[in-house]
N, C-alpha and C positions, 0 to 999 in steps of 0.2 A: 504494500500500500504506500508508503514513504517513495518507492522508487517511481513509483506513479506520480506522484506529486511532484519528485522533483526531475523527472520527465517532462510531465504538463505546462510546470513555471518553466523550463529550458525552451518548451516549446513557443509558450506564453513570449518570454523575451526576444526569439528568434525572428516572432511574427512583427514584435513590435520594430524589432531592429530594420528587418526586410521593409515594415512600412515607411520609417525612418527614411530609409535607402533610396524606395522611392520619391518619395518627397526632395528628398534633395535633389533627386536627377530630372523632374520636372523642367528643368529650364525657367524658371521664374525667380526674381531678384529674391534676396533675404529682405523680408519687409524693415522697412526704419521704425522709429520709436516702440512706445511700448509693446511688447510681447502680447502678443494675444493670451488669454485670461487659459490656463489648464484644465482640461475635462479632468477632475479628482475622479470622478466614478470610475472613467477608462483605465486611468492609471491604478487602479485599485484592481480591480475585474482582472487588468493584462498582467498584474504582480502576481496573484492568485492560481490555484490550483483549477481546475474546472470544478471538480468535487466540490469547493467552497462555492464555488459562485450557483451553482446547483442548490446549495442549501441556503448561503444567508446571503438575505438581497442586502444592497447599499444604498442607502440611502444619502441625500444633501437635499440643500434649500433651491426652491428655484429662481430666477429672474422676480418672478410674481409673490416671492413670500411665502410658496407654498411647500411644504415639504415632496419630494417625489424618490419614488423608490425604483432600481431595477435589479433582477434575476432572483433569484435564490423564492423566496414566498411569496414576493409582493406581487405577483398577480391575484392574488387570493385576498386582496382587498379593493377599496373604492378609494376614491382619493380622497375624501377627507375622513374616511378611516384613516386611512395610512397615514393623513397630517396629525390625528390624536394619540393613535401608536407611536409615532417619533417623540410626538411633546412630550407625551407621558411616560411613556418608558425606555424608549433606547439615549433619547438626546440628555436625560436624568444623570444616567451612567455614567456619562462625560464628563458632567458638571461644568460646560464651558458656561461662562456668565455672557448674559448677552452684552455685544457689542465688543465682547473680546476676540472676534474673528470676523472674516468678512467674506469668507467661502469655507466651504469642507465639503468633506464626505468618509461616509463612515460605515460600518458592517460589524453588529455587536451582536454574541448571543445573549439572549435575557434567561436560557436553561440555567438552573442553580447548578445541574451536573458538565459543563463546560464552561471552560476559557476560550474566548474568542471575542477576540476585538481587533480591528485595522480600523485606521483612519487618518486620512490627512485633512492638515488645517490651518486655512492661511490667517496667522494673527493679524489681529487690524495695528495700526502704529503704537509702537510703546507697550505693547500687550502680551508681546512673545513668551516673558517668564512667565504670566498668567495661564497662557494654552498650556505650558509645558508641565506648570503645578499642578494644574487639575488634571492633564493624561498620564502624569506618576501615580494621581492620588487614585484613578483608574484601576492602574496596576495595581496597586499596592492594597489596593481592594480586594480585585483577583484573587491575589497571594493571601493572602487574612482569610476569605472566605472556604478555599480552598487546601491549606497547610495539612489539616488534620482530619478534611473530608477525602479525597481523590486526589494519589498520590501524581497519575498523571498530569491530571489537569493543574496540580501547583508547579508539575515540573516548567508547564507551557508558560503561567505565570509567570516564573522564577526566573525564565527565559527573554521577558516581554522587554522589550526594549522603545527606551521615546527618543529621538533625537530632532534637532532642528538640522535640516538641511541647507546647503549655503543659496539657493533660492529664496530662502525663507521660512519654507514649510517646515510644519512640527507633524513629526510621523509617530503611529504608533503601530505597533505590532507586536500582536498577544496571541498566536496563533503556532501550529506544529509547522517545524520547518521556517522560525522566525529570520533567520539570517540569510534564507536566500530570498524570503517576502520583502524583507526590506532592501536590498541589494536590490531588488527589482524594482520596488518604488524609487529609489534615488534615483538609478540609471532613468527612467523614465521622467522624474521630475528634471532633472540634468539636460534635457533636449531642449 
């Protein structure tokens, strides 16, 4: 199962690289000023396992304010279902405060018997140690609730890693096979 996973993300990165690849040979200038804004969900979904993205959808906010979700369950709701499931319980998890970010997206389970959380998240200015605090204090949840229940799942904990990327973004990753999930998101944030 492991080697399937890390088959999947090799594949996952291959795909993204090949798209990459094309892009550049397009023939069209590198655009001037700001960077076009990052699809989080993409780069989340292309880090990932297929397995993952089959189980827990991701979710982010949209343009309009509205929460939206893709793969893994969230067909199995309505959309403003799916906007009270995020308010209430996955976005909770996070504890980002509002207005301490200004994009993200994220993939949390709310099973008491797993660990699993990714997500990336752009602080808004000034705000970066704030994102960072509350996706340790995430983890560190994780790890507490986990230590003395399911030995595996504190392992995945115990593994989770948060870092700011030189982009900017604050990544987390709480999941099996956390070192090459994030190795994937960077390289992908990195383009």
């Amino acid at each position: 199962m492991k080697l399937k996973r890390i088959l999947a993300a090799a594949l996952a990165g291959l795909a993204l690289a090949s798209l990459v690849g094309c892009g550049a040979a397009s023939g069209k200038p590198a655009s001037s000023g700001s960077a076009a804004p990052k699809d989080y969900t993409q780069i989340l979904h292309d880090a990932r396992s297929e397995e993952d993205n089959e189980y827990y959808m991701i979710f982010s906010k949209g343009e309009d304010g509205k929460y939206t979700a893709q793969y893994g369950y969230s067909e199995s709701y309505e959309p403003d279902q799916l906007s009270d499931e995020v308010e209430n319980m996955l976005l909770p998890l996070l504890d980002l405060e509002e207005g301490s970010y200004t994009d993200f997206a994220a993939s949390l389970s709310t099973m008491m018997v797993q660990s699993y959380g990714v997500a990336v998240v752009k602080p808004a200015e000034g705000k970066t140690d704030a994102v960072v605090t509350s996706l340790k204090e995430y983890v560190l949840r994780e790890q507490q609730s986990m230590e003395h229940y399911l030995e595996d799942q504190y392992q995945i904990a115990k593994n989770a890693k948060v870092e700011t990327v030189p982009s900017g973004e604050v990544v987390l990753v709480c999941c099996e096979d956390s070192d090459t999930v994030l190795a994937n998101i960077k390289a992908a944030l990195a383009q």
